[in-house]
Every structure is written in structure tokens, then in C-alpha cells.
Backbone as ProteinMPNN parsed JSONL, in Angstrom:
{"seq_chain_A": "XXXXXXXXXXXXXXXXXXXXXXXXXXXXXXXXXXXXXXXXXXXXXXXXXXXXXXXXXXXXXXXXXXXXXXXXXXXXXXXXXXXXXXXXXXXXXXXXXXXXXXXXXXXXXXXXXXXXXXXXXXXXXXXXXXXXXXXXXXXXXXXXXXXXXXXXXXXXXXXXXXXXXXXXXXXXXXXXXXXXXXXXXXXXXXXXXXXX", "coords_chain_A": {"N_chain_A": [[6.71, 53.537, 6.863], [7.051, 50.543, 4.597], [10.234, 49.428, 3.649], [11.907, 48.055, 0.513], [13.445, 46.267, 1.618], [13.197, 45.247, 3.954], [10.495, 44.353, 3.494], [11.34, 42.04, 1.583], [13.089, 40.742, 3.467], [11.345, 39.744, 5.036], [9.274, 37.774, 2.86], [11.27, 35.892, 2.734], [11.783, 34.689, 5.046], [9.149, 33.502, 5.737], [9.024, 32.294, 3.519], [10.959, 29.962, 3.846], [10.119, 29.357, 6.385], [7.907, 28.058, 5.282], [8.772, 25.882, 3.811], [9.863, 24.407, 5.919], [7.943, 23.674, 7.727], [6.23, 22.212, 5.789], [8.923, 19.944, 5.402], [8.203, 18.823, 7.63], [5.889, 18.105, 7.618], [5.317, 16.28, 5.928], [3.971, 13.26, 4.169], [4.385, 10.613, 4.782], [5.892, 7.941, 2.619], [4.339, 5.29, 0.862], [6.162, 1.835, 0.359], [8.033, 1.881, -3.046], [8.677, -0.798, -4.179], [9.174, -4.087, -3.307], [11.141, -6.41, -1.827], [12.487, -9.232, -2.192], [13.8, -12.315, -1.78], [17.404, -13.853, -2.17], [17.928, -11.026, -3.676], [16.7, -10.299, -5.405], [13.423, -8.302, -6.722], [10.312, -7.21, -6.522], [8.485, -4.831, -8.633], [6.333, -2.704, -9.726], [4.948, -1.581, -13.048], [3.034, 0.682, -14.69], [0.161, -0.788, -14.588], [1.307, -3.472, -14.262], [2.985, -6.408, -12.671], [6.108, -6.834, -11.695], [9.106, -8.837, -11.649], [12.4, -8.262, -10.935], [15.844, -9.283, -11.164], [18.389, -7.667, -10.54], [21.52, -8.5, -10.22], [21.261, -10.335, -12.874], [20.718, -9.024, -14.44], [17.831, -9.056, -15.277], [15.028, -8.8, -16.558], [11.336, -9.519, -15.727], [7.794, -9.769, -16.591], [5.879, -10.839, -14.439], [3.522, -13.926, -13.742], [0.433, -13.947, -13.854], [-2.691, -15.641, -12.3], [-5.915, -15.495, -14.378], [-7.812, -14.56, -13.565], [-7.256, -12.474, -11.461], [-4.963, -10.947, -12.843], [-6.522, -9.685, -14.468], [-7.523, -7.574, -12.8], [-5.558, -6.277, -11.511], [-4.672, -5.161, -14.002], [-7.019, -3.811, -14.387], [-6.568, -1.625, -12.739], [-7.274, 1.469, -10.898], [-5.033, 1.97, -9.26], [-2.013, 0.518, -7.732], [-0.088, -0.547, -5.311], [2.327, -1.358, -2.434], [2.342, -2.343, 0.872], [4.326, -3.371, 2.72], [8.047, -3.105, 2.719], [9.486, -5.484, 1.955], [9.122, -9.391, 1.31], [8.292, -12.158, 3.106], [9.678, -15.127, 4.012], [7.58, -18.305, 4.839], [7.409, -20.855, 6.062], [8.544, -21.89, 4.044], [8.116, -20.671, 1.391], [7.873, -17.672, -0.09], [5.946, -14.577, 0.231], [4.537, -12.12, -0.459], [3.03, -8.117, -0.243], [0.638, -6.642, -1.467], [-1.843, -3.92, -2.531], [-4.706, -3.474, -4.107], [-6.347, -1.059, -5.83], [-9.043, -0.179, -6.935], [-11.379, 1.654, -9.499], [-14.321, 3.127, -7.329], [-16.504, 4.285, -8.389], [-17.845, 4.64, -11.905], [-18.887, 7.057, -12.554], [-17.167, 9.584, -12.708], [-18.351, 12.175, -11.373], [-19.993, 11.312, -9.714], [-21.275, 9.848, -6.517], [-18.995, 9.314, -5.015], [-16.903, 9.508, -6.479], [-14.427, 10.137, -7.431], [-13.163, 7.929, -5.793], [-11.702, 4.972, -4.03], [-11.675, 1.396, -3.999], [-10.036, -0.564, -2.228], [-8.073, -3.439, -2.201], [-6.592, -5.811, -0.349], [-3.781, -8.225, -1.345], [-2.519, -10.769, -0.438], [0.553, -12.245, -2.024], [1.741, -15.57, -2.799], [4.993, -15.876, -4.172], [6.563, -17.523, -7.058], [8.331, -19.423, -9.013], [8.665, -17.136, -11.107], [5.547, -17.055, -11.047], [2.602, -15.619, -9.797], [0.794, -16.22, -6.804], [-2.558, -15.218, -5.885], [-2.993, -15.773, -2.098], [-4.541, -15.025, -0.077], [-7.127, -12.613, 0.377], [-8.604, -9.515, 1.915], [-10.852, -6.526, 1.441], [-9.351, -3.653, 2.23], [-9.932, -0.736, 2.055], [-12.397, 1.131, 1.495], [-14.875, 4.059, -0.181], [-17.202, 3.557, -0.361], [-18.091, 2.221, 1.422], [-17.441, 3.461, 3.464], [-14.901, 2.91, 5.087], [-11.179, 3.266, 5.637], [-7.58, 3.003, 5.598], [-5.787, 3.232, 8.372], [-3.869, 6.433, 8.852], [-2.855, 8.378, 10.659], [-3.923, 10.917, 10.496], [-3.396, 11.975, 8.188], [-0.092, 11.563, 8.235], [1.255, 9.769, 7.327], [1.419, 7.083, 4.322], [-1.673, 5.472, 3.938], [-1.318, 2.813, 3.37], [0.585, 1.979, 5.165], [-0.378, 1.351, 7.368], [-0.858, -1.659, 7.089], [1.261, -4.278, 7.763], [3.572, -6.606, 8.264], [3.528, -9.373, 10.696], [5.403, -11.117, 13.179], [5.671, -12.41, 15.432], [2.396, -14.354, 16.714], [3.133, -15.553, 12.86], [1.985, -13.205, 10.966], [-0.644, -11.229, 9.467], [-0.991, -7.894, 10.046], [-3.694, -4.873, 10.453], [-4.822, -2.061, 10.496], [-7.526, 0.156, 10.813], [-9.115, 2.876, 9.966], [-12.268, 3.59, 10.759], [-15.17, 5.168, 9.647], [-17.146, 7.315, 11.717], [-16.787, 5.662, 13.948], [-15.55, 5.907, 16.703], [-12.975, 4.495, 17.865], [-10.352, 2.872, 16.732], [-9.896, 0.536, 14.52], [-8.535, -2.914, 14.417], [-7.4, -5.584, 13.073], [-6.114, -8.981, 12.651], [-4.654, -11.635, 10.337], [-3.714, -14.34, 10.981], [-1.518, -17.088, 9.817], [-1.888, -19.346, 9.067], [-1.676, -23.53, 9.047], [-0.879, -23.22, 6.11], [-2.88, -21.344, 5.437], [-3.864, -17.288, 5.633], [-5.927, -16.657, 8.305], [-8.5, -15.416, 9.607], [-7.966, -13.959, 12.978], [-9.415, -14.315, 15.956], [-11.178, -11.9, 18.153]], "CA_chain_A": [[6.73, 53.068, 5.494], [7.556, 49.976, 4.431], [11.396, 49.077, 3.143], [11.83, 47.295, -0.091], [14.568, 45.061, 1.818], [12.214, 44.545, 4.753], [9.415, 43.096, 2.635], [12.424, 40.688, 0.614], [13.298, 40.039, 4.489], [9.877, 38.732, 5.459], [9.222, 37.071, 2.422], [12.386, 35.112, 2.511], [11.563, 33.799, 6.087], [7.986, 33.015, 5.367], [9.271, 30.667, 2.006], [11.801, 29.151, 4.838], [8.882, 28.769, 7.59], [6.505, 26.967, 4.736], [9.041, 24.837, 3.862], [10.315, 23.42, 7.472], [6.748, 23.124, 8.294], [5.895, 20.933, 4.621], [9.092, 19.055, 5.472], [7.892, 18.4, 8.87], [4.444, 17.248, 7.465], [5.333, 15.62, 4.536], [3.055, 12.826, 4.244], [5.656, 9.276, 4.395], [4.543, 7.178, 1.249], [4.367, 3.744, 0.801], [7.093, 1.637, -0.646], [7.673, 1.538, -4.333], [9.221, -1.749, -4.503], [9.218, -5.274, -2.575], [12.832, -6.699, -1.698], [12.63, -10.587, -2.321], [14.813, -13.325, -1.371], [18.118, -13.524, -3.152], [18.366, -10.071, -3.864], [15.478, -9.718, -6.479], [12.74, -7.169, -6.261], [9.16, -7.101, -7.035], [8.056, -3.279, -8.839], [5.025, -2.671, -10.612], [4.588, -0.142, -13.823], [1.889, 0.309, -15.954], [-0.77, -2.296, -13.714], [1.586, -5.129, -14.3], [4.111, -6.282, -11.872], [7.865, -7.66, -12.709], [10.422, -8.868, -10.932], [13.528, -7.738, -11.483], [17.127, -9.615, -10.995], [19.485, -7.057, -10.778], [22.23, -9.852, -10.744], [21.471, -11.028, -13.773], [20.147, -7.674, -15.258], [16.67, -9.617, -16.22], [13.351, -7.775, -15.753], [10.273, -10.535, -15.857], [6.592, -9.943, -16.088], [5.206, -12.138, -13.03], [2.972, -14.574, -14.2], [-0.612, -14.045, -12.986], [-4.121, -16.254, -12.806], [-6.462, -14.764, -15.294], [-8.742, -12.98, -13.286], [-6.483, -11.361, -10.438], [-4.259, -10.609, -14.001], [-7.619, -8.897, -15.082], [-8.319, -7.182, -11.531], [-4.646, -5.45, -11.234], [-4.725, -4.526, -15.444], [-8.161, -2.526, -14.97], [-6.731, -1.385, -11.118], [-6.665, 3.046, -10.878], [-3.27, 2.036, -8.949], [-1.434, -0.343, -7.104], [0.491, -0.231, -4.025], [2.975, -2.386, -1.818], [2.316, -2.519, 1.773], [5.922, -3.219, 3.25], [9.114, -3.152, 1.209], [9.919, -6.568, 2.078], [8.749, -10.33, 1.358], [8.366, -12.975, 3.669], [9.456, -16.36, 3.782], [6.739, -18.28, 5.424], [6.905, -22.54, 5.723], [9.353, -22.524, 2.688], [7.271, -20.125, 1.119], [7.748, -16.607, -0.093], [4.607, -14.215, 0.261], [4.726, -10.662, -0.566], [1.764, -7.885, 0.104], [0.296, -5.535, -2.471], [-3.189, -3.409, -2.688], [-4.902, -3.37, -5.971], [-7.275, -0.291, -5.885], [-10.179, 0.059, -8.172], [-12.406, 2.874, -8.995], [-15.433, 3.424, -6.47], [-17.539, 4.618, -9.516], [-17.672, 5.088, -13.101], [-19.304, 8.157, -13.229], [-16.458, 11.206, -11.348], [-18.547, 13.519, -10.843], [-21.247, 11.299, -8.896], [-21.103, 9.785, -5.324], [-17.473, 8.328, -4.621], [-16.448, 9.093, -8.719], [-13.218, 10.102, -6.892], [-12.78, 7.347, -5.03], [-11.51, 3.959, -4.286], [-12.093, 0.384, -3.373], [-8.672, -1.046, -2.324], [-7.929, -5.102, -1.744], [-5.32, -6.598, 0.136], [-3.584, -9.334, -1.45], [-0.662, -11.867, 0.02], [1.024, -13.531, -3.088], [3.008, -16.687, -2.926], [5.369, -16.132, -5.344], [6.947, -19.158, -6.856], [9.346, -19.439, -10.403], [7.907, -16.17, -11.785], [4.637, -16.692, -10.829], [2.127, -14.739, -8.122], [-1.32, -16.95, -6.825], [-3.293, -14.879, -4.517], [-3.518, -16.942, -0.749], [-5.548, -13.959, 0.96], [-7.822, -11.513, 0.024], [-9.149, -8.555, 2.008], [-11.151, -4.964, 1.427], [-9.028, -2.82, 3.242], [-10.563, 0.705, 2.18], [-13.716, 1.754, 0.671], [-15.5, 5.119, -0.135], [-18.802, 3.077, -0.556], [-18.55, 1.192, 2.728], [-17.399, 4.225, 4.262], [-13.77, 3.12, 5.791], [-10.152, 3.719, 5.304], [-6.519, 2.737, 6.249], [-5.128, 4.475, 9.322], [-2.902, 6.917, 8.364], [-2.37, 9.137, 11.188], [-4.397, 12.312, 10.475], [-2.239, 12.025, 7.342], [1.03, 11.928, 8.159], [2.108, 8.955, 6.461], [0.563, 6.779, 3.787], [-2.559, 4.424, 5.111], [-0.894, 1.466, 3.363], [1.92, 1.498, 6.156], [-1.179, 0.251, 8.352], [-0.836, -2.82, 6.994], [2.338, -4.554, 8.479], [4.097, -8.282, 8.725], [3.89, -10.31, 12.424], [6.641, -12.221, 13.116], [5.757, -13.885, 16.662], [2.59, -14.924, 15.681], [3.228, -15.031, 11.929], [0.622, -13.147, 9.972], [-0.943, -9.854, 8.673], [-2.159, -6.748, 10.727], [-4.372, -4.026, 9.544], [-5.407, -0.855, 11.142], [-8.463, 0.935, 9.617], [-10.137, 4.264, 10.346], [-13.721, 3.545, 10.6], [-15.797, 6.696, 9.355], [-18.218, 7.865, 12.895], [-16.299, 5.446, 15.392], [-14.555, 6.672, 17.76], [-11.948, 4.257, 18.072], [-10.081, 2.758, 15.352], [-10.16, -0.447, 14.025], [-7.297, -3.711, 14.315], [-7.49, -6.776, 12.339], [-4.682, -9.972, 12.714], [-4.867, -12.631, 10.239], [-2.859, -15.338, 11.303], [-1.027, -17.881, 9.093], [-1.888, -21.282, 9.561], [-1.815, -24.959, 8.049], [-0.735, -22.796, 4.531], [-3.831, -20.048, 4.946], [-4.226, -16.187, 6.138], [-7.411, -16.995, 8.718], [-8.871, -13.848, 10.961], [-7.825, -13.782, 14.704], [-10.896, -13.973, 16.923], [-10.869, -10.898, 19.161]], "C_chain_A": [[7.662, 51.856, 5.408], [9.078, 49.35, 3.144], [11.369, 48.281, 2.303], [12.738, 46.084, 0.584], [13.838, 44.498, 3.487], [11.301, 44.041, 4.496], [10.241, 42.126, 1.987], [12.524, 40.127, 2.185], [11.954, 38.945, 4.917], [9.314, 37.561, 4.273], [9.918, 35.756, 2.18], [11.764, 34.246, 3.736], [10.461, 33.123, 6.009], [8.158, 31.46, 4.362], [9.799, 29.57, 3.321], [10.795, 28.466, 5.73], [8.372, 27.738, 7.005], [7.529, 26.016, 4.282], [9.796, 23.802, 4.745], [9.202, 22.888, 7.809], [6.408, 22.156, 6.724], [7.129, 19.654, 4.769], [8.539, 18.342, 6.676], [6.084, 17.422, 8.75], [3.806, 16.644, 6.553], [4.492, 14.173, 4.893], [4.659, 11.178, 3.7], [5.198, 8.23, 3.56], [4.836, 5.568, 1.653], [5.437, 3.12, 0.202], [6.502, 1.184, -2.095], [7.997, -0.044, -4.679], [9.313, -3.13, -3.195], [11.109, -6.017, -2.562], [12.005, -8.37, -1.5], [13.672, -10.893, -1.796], [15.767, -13.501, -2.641], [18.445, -12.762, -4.092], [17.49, -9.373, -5.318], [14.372, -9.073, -5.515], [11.282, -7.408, -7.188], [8.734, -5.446, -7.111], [6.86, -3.701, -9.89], [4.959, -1.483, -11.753], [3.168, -0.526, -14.876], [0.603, -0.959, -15.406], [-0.295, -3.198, -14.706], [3.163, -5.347, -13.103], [5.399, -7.468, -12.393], [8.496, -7.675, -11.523], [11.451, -8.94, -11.288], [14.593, -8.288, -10.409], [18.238, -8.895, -11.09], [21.012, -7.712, -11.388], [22.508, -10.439, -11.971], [21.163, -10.152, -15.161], [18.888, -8.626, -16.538], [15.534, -9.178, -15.556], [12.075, -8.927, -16.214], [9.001, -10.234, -15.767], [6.215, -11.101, -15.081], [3.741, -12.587, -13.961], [1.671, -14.257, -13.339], [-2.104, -15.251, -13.514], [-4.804, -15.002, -13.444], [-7.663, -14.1, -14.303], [-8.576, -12.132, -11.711], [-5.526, -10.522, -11.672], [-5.455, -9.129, -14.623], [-7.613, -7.581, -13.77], [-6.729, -6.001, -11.43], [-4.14, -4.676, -12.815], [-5.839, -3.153, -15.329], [-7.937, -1.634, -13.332], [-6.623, 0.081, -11.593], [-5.192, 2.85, -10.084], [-3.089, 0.604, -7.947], [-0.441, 0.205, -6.323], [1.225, -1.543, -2.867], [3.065, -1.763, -0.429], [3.735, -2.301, 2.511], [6.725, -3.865, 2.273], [10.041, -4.703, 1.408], [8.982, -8.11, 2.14], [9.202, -11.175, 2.646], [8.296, -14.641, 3.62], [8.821, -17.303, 4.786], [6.65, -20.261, 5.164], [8.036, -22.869, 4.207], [8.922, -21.301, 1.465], [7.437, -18.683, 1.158], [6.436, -15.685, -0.306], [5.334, -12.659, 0.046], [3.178, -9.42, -0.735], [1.376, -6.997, -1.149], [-1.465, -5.426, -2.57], [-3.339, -2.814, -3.676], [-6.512, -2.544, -5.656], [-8.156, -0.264, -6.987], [-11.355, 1.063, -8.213], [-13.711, 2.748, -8.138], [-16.465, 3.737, -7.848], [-17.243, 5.229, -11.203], [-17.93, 6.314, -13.162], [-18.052, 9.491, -12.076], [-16.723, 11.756, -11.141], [-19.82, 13.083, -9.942], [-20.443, 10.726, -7.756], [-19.519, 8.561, -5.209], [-16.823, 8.196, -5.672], [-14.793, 9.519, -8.232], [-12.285, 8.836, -6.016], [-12.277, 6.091, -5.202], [-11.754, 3.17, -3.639], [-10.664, -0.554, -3.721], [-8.822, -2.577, -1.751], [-6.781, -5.111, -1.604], [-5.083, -7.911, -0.326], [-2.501, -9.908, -1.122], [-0.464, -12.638, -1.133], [1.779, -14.254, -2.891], [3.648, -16.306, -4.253], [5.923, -17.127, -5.568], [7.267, -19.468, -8.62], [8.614, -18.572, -11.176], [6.181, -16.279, -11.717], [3.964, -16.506, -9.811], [0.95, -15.895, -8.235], [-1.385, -16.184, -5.489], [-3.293, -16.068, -3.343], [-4.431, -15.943, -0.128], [-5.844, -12.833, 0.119], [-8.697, -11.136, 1.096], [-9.367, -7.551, 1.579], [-10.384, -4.574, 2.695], [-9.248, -1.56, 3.166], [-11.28, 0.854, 0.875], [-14.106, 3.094, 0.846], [-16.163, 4.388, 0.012], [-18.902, 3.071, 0.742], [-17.768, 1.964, 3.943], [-15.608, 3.942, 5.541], [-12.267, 3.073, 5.039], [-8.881, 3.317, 5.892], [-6.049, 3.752, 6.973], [-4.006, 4.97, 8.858], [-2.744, 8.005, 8.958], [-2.356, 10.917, 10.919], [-3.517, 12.973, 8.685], [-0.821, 12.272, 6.934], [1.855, 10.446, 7.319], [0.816, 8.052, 5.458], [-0.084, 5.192, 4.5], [-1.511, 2.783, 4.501], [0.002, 0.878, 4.523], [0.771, 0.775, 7.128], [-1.529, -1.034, 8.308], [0.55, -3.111, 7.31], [2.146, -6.09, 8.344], [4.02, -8.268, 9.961], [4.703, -11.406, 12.407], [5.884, -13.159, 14.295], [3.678, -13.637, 16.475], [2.277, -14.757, 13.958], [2.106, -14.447, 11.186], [0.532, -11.319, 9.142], [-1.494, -8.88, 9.603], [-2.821, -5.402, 10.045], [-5.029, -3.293, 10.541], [-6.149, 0.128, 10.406], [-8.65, 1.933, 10.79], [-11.625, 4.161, 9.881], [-14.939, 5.167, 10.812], [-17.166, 6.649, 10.779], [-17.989, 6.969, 13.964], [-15.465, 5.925, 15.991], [-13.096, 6.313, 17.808], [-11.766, 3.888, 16.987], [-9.519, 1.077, 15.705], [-9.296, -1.824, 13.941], [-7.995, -5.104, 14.05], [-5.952, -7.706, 12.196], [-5.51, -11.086, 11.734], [-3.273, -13.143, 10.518], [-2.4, -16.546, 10.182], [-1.135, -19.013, 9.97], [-2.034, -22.131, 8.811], [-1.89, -23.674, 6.592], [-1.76, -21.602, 4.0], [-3.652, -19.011, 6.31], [-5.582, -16.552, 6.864], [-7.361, -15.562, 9.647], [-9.117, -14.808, 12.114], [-8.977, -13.653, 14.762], [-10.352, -12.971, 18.338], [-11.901, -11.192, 19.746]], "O_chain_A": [[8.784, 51.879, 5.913], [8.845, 48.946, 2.005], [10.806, 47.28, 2.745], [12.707, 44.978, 0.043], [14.082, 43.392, 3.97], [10.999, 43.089, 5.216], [9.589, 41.096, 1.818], [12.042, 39.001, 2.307], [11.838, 37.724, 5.02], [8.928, 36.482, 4.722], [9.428, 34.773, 1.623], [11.263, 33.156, 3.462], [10.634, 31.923, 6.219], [7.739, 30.302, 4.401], [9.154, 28.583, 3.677], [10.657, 27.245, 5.808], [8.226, 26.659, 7.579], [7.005, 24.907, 4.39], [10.22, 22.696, 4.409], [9.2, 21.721, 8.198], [6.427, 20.975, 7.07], [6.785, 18.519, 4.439], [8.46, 17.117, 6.578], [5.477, 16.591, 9.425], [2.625, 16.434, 6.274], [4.381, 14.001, 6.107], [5.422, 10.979, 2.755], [4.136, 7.659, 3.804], [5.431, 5.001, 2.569], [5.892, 3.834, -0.691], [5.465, 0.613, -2.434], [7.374, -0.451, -5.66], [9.588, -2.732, -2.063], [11.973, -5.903, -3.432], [11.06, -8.545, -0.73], [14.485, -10.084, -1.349], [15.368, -13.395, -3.801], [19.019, -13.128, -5.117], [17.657, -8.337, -5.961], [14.258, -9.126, -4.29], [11.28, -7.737, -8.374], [8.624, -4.773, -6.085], [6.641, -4.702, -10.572], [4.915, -0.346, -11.282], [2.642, -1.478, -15.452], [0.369, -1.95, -16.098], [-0.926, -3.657, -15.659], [4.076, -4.549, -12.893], [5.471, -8.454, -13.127], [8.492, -6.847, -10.613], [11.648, -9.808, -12.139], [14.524, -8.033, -9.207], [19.17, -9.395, -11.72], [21.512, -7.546, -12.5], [23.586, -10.953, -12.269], [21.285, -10.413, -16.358], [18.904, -8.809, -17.755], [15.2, -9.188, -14.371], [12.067, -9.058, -17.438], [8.69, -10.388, -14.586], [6.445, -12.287, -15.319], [3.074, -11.823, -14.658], [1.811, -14.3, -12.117], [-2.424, -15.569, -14.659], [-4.487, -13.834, -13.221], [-8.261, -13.068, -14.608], [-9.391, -11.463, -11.075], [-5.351, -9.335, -11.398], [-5.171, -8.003, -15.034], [-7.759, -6.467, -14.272], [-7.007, -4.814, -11.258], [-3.339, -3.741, -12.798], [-5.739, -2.03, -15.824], [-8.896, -1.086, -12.789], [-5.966, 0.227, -12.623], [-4.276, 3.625, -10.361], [-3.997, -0.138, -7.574], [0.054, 1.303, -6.574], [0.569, -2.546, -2.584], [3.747, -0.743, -0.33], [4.16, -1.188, 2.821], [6.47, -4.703, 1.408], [11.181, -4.844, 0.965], [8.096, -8.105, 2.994], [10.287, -10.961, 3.187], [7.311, -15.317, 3.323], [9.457, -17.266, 5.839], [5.982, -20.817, 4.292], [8.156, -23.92, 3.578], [9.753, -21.219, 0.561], [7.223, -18.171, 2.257], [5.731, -16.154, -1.199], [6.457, -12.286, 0.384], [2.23, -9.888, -1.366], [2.375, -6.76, -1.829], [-2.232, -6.385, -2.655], [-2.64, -1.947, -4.201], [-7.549, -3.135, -5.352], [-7.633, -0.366, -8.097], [-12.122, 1.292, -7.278], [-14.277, 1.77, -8.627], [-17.322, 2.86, -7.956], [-16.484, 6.155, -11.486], [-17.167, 6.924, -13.911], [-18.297, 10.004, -10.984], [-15.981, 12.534, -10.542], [-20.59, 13.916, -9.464], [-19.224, 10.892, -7.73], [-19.337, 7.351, -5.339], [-16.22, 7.172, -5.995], [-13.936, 9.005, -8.952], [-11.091, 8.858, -5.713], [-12.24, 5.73, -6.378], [-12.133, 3.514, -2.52], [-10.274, -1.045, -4.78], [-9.67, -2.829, -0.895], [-5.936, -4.63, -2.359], [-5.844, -8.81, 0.032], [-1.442, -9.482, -1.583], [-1.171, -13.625, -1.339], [2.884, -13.74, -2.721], [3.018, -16.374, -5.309], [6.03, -17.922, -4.634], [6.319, -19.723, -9.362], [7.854, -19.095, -11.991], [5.568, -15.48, -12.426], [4.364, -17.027, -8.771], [0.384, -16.339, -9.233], [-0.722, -16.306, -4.459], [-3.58, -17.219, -3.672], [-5.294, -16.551, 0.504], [-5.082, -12.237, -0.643], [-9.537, -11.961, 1.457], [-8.353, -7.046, 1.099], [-10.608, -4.963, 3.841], [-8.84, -0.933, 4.144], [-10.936, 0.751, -0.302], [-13.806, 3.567, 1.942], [-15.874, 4.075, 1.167], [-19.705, 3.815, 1.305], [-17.489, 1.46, 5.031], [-15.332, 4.644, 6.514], [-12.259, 2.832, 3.831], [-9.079, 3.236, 7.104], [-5.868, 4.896, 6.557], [-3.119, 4.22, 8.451], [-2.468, 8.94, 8.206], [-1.484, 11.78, 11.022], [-3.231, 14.112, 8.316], [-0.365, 12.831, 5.936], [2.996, 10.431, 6.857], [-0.388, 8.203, 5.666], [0.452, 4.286, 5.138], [-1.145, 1.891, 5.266], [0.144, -0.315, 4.79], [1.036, -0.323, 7.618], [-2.266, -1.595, 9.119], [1.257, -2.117, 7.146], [1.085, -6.715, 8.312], [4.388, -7.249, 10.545], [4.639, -12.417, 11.707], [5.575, -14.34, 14.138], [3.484, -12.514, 16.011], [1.37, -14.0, 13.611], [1.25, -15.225, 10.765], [1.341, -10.602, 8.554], [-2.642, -9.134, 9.97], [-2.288, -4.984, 9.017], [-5.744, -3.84, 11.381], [-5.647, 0.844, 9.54], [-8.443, 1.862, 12.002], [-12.057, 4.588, 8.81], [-15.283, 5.855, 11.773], [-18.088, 5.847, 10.629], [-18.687, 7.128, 14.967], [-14.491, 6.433, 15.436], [-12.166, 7.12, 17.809], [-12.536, 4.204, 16.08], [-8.975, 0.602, 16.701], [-9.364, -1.99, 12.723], [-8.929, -5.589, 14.69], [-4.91, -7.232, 11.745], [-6.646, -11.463, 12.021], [-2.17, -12.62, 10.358], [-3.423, -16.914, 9.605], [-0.697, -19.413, 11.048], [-2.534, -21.819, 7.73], [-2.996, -23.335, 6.172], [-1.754, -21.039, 2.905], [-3.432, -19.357, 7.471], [-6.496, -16.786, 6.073], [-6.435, -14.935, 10.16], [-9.849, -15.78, 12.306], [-9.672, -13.056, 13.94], [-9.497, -13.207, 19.192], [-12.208, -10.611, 20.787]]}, "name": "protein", "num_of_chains": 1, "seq": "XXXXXXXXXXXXXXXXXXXXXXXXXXXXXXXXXXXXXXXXXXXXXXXXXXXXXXXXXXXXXXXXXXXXXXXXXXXXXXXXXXXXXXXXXXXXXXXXXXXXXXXXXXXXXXXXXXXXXXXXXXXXXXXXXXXXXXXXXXXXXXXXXXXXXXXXXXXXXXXXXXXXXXXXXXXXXXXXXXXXXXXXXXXXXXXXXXXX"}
């Protein structure tokens, strides 16, 4: 017969077990925030993004063109790649993926889902201009950012290159085998795709 203080024992270790194993397979997110040059920060709330001067304790909507302004207003979320900008030719660039629903209808094919774009912004006296645009994950078109069986979030598969300077991108392509690597390269002032 079982002991009321031997069932509290087992239950106790069990809670303990599930939560060594959830920290152990916690899922590592993306950053919330971009670290700029001179100690300002690019954050996003509400699909609009601000940069914020601690320094001077001044929070700024970022200025956008009117129909990337439109494109990150109607986005289901937004997301920053790596938590740091790059200065690039004189030139600060910073990364962020502006998801958008896969389908109006949620309860039909991909109504859960999303269709995420990679964009590099120059920023430049409060305002962002797209220089690069990629799809980096679709339900429709069937692929996804690597994200390591899900141990961390796929955005981290996008990454800065220092030597030479540019963008890399590691997808999970749905029924290949292997998985997927994309370099654009920075040149003469544009993101161009590496020839593999």
C-alpha cells in the first residue's frame, strides 16, 4: 500500500524532473531589441518600430516609406534577427522580419500560418529605407527558418558576415534532406545573392 508521503515524494521529483528537462529545452527566442550605434536601440510595439535614446530619455517613431510603413502596420508580428546593427560603408543597417498572415480564412489551408520577409534597413536621422528584401519562411511555399528541431528560435538562422560582409540564412526546406544556406553579399551599396 501506497504511503501518503511516498506519493508527495514522487510527485515532488517528477515537478523537479519536468522542469530541468523544460529548462534544458527551452526554446532560445529571438532578440527583442536592436543595439545601434551610440548607444540607442531600435524596439518595436504595436507594428511600429521606435528608437529609443536612453541618453536623452527620447523614444521616436522611425520614419518609414509608405508602403513598407503599410506592410509592418498590417504585419501578425515582427521580429529582429540579431540584437545588433551594423555599420556598413558609413552606413548603419539593421535586420528585422515582418511576418504576415498565410491566409485570411484560420480555419482553411495555412489560416495559422505565416509568410515572413527579411528586411536590411539603412537607418539614417530617424528614418528606415528598406536596401534588401527576402521571403525567408512560408507555409504556402512550404519552407521555414532552421531552428534546430526547435531548440532555438528560426530567426537566429539569419546572422551578420563580417569577412565577407553580408547576410546568411539557413532554411529548412519541407521533403529535402539537407538544409538550405543562402549568403547575400554587400556590394557597391546593395545585398546581391552569392553564386554557389
Amino acid at each position: 500500500m501506497l504511503t501518503t508521503s511516498w506519493v508527495i515524494k514522487v510527485v515532488i521529483i517528477a515537478t523537479v524532473l519536468s522542469g530541468i528537462s523544460a529548462i534544458g529545452f527551452a526554446e532560445m527566442p529571438a532578440p527583442t531589441q536592436v543595439d545601434l550605434a551610440r548607444g540607442r536601440r531600435v524596439q518595436q510595439k504595436e507594428n511600429r518600430l521606435y528608437e529609443v535614446d536612453a541618453s536623452k530619455h527620447k523614444v521616436s517613431v522611425i520614419q518609414l516609406p509608405p508602403a513598407f510603413k503599410r506592410a509592418v502596420a498590417t504585419s501578425s508580428s515582427i521580429a529582429f534577427p540579431d540584437d545588433h546593427s551594423r555599420l556598413i560603408e558609413g552606413k548603419e543597417y539593421f535586420l528585422v522580419v515582418v511576418n504576415q498572415s498565410s491566409s485570411s480564412n484560420p480555419t482553411g489551408y495555412c489560416g495559422a500560418g505565416e509568410e515572413g520577409t527579411l528586411y536590411a534597413l539603412e537607418l539614417r536621422d530617424g528614418a528606415a529605407v528598406p536596401r534588401f528584401s527576402t521571403l525567408v519562411q512560408s507555409c504556402l511555399k512550404d519552407f521555414d527558418l532552421a531552428s534546430d528541431s526547435g531548440v532555438k528560435s528560426g530567426y537566429l538562422a539569419i546572422k551578420w558576415k563580417n569577412s565577407p560582409v553580408g547576410i546568411q540564412v539557413h532554411w529548412d526546406i519541407y521533403g529535402n534532406a539537407s538544409d538550405v544556406n543562402s549568403f547575400y553579399r554587400y556590394e557597391g551599396g546593395a545585398f546581391v545573392a552569392d553564386k554557389q
